[in-house]
PDBQT receptor file of N, H, CA, C and O in Angstrom, charges set to zero:
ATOM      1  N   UNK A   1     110.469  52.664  77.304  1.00  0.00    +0.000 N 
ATOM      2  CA  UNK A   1     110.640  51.548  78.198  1.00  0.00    +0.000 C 
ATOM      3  C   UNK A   1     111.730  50.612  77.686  1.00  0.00    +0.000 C 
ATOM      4  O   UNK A   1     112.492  49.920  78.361  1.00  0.00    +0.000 OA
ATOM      5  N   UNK A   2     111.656  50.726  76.378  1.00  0.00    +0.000 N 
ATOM      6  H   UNK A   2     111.037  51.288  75.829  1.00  0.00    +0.000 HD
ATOM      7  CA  UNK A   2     113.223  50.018  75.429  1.00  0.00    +0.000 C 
ATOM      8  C   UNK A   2     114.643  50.066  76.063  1.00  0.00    +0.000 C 
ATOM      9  O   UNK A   2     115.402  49.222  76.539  1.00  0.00    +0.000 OA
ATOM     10  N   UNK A   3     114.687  51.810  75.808  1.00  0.00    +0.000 N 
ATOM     11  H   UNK A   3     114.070  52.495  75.421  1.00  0.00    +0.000 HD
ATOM     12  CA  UNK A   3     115.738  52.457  75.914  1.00  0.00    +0.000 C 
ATOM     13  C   UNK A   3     116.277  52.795  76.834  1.00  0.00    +0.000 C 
ATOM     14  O   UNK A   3     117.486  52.866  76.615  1.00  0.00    +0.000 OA
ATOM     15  N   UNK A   4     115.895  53.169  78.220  1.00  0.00    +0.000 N 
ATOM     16  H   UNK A   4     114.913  53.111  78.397  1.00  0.00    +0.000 HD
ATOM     17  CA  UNK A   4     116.341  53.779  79.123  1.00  0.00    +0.000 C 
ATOM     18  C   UNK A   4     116.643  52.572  80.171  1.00  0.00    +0.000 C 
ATOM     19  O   UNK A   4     117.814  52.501  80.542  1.00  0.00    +0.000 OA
ATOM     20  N   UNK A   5     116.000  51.896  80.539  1.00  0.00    +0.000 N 
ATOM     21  H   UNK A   5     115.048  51.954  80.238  1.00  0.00    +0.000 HD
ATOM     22  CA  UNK A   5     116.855  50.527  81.566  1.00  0.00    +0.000 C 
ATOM     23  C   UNK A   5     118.437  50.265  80.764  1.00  0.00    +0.000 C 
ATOM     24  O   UNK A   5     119.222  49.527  81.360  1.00  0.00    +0.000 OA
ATOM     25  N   UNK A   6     118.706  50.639  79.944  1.00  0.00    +0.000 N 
ATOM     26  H   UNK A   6     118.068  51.238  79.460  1.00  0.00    +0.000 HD
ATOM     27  CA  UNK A   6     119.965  50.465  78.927  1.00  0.00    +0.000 C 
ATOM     28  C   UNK A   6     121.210  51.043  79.468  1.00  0.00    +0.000 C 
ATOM     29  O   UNK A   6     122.347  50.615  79.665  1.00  0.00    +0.000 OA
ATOM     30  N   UNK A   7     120.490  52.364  79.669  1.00  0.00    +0.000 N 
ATOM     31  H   UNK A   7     119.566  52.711  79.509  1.00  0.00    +0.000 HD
ATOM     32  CA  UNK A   7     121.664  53.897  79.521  1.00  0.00    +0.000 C 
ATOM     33  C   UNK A   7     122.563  53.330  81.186  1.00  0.00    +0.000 C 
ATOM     34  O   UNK A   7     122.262  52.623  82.148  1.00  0.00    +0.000 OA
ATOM     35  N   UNK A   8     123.777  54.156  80.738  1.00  0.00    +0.000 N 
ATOM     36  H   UNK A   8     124.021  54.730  79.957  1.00  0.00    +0.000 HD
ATOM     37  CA  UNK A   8     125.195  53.569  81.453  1.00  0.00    +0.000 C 
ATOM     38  C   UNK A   8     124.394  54.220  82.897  1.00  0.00    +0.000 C 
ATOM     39  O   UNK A   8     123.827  55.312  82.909  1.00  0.00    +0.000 OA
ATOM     40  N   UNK A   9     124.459  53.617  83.657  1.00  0.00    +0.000 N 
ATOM     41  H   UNK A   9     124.919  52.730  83.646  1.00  0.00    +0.000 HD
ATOM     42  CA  UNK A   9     124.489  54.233  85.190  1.00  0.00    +0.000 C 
ATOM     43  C   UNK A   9     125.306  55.655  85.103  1.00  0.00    +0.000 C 
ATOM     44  O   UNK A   9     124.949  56.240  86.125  1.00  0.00    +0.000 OA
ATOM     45  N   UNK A  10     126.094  56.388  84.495  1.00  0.00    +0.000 N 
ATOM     46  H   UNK A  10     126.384  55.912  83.664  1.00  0.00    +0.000 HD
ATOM     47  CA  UNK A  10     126.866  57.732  85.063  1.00  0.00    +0.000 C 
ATOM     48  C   UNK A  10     125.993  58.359  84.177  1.00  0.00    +0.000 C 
ATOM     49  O   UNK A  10     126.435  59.496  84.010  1.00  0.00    +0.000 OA
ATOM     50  N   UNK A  11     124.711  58.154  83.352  1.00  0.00    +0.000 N 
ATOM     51  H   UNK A  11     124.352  57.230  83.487  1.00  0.00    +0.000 HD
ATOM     52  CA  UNK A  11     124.062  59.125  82.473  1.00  0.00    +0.000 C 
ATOM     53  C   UNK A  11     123.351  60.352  83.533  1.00  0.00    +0.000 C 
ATOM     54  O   UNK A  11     123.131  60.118  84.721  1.00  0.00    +0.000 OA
ATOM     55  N   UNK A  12     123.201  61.002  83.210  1.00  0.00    +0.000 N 
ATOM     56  H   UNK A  12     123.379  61.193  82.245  1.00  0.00    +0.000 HD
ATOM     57  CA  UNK A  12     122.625  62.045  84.257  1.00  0.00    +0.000 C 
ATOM     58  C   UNK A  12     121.065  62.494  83.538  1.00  0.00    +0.000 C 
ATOM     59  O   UNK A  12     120.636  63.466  82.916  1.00  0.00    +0.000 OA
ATOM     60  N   UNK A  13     120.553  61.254  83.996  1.00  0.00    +0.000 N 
ATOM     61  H   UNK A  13     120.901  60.465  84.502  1.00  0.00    +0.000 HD
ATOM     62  CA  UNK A  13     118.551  61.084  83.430  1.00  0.00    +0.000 C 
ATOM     63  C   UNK A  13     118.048  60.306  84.855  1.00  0.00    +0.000 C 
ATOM     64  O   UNK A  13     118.555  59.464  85.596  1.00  0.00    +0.000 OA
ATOM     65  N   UNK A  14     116.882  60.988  84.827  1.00  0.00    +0.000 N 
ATOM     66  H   UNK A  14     116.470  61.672  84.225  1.00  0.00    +0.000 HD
ATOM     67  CA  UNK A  14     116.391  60.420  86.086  1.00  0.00    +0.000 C 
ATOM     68  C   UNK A  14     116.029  58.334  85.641  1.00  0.00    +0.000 C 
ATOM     69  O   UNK A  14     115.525  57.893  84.608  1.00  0.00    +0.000 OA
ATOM     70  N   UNK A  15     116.239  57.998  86.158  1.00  0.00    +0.000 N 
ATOM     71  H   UNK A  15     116.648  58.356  86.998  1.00  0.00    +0.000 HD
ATOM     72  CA  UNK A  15     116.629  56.173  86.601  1.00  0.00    +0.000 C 
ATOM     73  C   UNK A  15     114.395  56.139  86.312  1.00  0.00    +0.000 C 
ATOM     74  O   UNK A  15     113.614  56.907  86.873  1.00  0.00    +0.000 OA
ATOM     75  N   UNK A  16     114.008  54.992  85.294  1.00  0.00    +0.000 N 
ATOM     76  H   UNK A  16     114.642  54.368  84.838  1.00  0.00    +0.000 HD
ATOM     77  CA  UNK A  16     112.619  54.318  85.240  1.00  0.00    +0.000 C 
ATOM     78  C   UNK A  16     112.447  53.538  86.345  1.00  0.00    +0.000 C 
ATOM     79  O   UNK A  16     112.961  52.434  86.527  1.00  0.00    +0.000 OA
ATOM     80  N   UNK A  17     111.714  54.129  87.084  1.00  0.00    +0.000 N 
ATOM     81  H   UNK A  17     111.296  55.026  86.936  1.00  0.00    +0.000 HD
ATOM     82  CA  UNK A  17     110.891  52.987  88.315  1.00  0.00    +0.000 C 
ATOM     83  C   UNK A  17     110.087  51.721  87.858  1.00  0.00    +0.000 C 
ATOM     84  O   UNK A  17     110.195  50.535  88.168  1.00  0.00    +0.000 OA
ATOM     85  N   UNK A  18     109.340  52.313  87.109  1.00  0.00    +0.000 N 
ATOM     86  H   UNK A  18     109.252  53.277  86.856  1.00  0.00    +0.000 HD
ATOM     87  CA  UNK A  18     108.044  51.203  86.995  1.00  0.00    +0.000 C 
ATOM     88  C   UNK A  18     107.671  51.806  85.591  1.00  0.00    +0.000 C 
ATOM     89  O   UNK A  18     108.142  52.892  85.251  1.00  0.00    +0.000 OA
ATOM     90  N   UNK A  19     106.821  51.095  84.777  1.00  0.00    +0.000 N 
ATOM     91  H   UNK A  19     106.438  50.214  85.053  1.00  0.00    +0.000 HD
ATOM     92  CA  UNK A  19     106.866  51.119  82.882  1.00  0.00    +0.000 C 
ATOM     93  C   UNK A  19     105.101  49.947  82.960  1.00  0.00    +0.000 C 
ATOM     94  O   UNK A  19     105.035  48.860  83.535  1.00  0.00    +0.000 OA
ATOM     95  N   UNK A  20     104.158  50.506  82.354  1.00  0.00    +0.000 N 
ATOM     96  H   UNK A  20     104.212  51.389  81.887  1.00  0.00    +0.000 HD
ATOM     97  CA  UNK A  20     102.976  49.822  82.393  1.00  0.00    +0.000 C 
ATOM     98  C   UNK A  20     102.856  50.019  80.856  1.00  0.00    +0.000 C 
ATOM     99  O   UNK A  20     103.069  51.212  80.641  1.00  0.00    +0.000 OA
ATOM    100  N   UNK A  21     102.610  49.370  79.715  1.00  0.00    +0.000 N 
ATOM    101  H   UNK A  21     102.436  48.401  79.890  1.00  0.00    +0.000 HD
ATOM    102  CA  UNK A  21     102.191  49.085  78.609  1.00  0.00    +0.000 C 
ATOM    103  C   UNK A  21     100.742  47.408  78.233  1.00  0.00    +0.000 C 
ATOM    104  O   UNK A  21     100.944  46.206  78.062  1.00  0.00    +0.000 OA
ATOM    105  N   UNK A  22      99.674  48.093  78.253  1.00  0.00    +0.000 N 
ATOM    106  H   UNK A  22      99.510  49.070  78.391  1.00  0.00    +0.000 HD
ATOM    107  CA  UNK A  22      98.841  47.703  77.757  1.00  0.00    +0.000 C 
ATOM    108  C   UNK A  22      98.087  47.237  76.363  1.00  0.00    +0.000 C 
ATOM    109  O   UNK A  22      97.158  46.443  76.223  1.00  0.00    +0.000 OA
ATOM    110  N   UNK A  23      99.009  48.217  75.114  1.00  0.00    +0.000 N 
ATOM    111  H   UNK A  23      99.765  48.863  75.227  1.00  0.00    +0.000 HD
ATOM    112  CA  UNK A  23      98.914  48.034  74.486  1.00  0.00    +0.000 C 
ATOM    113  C   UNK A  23      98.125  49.107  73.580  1.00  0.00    +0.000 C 
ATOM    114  O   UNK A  23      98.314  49.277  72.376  1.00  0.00    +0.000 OA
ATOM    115  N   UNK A  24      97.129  49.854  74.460  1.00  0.00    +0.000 N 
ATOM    116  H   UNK A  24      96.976  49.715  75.438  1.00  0.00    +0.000 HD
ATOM    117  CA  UNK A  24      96.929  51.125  74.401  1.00  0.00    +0.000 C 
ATOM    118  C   UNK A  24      97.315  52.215  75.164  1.00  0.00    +0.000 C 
ATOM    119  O   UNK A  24      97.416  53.337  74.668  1.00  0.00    +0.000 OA
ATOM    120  N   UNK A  25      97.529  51.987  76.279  1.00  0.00    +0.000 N 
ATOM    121  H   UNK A  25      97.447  51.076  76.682  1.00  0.00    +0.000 HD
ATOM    122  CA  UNK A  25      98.305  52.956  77.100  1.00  0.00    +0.000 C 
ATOM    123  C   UNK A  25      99.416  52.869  77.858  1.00  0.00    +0.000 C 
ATOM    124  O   UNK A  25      99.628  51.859  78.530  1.00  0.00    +0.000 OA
ATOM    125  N   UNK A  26     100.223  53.872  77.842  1.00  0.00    +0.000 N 
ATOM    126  H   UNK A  26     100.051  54.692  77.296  1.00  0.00    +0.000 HD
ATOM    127  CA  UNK A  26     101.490  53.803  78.426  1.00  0.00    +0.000 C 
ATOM    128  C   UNK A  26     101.964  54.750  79.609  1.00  0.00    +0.000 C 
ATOM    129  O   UNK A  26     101.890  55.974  79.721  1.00  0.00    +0.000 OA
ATOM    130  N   UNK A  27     102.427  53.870  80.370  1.00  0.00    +0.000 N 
ATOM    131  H   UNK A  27     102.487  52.876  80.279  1.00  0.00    +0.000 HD
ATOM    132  CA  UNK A  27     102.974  54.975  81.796  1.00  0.00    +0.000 C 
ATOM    133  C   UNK A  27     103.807  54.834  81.998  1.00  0.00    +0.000 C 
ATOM    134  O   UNK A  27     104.209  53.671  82.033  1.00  0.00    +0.000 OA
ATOM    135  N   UNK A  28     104.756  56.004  82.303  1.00  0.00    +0.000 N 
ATOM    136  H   UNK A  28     104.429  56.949  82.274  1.00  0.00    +0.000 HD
ATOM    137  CA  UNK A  28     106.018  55.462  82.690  1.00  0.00    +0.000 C 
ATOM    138  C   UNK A  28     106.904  56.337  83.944  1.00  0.00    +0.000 C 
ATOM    139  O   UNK A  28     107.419  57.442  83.773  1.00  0.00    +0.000 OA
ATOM    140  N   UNK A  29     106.927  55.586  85.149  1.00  0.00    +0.000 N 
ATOM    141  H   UNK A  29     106.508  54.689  85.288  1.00  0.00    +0.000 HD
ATOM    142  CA  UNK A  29     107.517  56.356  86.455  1.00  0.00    +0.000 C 
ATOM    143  C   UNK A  29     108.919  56.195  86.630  1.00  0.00    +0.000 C 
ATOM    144  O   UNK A  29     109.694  55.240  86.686  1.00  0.00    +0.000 OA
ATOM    145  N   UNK A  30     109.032  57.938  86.724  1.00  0.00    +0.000 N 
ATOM    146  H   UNK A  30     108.403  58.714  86.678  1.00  0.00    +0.000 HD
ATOM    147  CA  UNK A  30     111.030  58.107  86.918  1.00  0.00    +0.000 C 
ATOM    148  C   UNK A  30     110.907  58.085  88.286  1.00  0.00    +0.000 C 
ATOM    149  O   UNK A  30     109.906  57.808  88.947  1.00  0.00    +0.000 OA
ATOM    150  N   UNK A  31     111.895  58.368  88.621  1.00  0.00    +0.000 N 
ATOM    151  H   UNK A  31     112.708  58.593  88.085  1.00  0.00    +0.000 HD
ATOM    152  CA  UNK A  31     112.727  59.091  90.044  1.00  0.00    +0.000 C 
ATOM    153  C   UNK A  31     112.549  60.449  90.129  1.00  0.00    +0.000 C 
ATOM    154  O   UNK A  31     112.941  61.074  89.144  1.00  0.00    +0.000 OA
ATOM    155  N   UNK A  32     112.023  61.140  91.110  1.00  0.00    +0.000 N 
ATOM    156  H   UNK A  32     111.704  60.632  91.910  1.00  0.00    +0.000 HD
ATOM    157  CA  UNK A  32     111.984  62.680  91.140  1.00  0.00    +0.000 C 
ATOM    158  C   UNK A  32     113.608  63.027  91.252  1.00  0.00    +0.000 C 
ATOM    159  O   UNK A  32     114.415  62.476  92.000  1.00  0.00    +0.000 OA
ATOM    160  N   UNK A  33     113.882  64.191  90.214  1.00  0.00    +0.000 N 
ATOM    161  H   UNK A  33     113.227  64.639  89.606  1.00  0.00    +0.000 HD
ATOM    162  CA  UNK A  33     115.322  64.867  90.306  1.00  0.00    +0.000 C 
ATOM    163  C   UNK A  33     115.046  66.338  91.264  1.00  0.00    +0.000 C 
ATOM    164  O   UNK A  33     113.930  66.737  91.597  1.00  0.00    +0.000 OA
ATOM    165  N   UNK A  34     116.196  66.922  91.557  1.00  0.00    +0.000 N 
ATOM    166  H   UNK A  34     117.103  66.598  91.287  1.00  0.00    +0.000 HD
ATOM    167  CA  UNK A  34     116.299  68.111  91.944  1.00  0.00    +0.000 C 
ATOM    168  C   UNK A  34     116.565  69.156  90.509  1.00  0.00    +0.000 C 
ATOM    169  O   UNK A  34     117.528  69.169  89.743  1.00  0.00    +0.000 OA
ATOM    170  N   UNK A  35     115.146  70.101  90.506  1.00  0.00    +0.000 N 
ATOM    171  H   UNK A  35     114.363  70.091  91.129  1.00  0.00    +0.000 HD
ATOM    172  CA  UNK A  35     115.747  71.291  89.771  1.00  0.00    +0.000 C 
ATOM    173  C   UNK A  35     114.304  71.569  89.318  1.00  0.00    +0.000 C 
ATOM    174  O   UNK A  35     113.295  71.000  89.734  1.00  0.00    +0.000 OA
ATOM    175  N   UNK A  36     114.393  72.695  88.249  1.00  0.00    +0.000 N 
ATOM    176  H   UNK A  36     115.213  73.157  87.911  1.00  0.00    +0.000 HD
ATOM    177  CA  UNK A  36     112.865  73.697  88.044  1.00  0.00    +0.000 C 
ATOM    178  C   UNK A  36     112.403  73.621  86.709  1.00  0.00    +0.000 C 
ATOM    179  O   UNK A  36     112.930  72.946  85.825  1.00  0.00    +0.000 OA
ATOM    180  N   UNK A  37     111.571  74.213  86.611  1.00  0.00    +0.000 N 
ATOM    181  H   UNK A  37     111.143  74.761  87.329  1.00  0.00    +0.000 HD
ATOM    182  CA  UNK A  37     110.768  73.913  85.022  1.00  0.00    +0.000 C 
ATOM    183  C   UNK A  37     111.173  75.104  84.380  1.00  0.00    +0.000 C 
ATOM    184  O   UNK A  37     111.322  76.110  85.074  1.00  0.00    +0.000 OA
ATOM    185  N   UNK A  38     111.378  75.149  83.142  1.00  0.00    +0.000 N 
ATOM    186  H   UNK A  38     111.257  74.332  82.578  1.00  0.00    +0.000 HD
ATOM    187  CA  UNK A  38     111.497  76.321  82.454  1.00  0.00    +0.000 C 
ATOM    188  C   UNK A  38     110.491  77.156  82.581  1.00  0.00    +0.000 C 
ATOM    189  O   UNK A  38     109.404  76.861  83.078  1.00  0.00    +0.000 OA
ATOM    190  N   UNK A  39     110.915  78.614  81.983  1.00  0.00    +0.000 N 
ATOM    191  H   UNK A  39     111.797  78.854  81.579  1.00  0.00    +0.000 HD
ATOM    192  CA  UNK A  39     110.259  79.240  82.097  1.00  0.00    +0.000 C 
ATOM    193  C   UNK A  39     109.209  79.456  81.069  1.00  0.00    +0.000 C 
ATOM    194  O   UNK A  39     109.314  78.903  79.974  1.00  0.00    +0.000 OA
ATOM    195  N   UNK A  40     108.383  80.086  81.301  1.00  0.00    +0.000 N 
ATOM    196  H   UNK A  40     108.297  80.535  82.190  1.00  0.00    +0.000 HD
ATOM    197  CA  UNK A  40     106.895  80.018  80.094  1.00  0.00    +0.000 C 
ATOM    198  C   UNK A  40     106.264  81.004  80.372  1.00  0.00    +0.000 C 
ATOM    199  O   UNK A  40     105.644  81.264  81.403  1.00  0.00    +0.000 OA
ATOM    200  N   UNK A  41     106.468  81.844  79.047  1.00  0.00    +0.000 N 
ATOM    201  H   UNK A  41     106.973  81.632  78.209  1.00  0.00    +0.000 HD
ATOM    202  CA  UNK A  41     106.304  81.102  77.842  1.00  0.00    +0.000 C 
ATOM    203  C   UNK A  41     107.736  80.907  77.478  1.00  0.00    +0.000 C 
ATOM    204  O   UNK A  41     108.594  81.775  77.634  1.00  0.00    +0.000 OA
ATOM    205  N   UNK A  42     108.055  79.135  76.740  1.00  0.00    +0.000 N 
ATOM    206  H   UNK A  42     107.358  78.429  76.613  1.00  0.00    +0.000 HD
ATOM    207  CA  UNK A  42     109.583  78.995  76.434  1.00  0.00    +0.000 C 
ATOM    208  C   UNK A  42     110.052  79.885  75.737  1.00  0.00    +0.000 C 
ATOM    209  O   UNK A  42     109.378  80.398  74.844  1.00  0.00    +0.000 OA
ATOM    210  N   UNK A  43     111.412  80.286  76.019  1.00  0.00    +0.000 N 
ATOM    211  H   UNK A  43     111.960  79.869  76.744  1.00  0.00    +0.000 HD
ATOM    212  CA  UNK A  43     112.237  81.074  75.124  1.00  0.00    +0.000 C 
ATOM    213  C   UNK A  43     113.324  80.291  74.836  1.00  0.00    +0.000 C 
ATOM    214  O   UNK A  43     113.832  79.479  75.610  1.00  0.00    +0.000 OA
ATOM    215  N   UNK A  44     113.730  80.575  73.554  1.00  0.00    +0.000 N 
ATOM    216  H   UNK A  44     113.317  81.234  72.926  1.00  0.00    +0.000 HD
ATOM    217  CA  UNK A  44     114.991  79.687  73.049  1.00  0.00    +0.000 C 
ATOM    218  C   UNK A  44     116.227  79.717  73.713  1.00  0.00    +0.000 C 
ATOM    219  O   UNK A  44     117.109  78.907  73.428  1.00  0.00    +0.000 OA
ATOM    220  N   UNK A  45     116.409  80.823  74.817  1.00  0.00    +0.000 N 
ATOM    221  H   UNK A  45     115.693  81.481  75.048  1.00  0.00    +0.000 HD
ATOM    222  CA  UNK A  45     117.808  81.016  75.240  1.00  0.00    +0.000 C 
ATOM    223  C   UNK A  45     117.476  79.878  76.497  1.00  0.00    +0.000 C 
ATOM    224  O   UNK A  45     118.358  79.569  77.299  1.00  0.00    +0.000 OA
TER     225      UNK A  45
């Protein structure tokens, strides 16, 4: 929640919506991007 309101606008990371810290728990909502999950089980390539 530090770090990322920071990063230059041309970074290519999905943008923090909303950031909840309680003190024990933490949430933190991006922006949905376009694209897929790796595959699994991960492989290094």
């Amino acid at each position: 929640m530090v770090v990322t309101p920071h990063l230059a606008a041309t970074a290519m990371v999905p943008r923090l919506l909303e950031g909840y810290d309680d003190g024990t728990w933490v949430a933190l909502v991006f922006e949905e991007i376009a694209g897929s999950l790796p595959a699994q089980p991960w492989r290094p390539g």
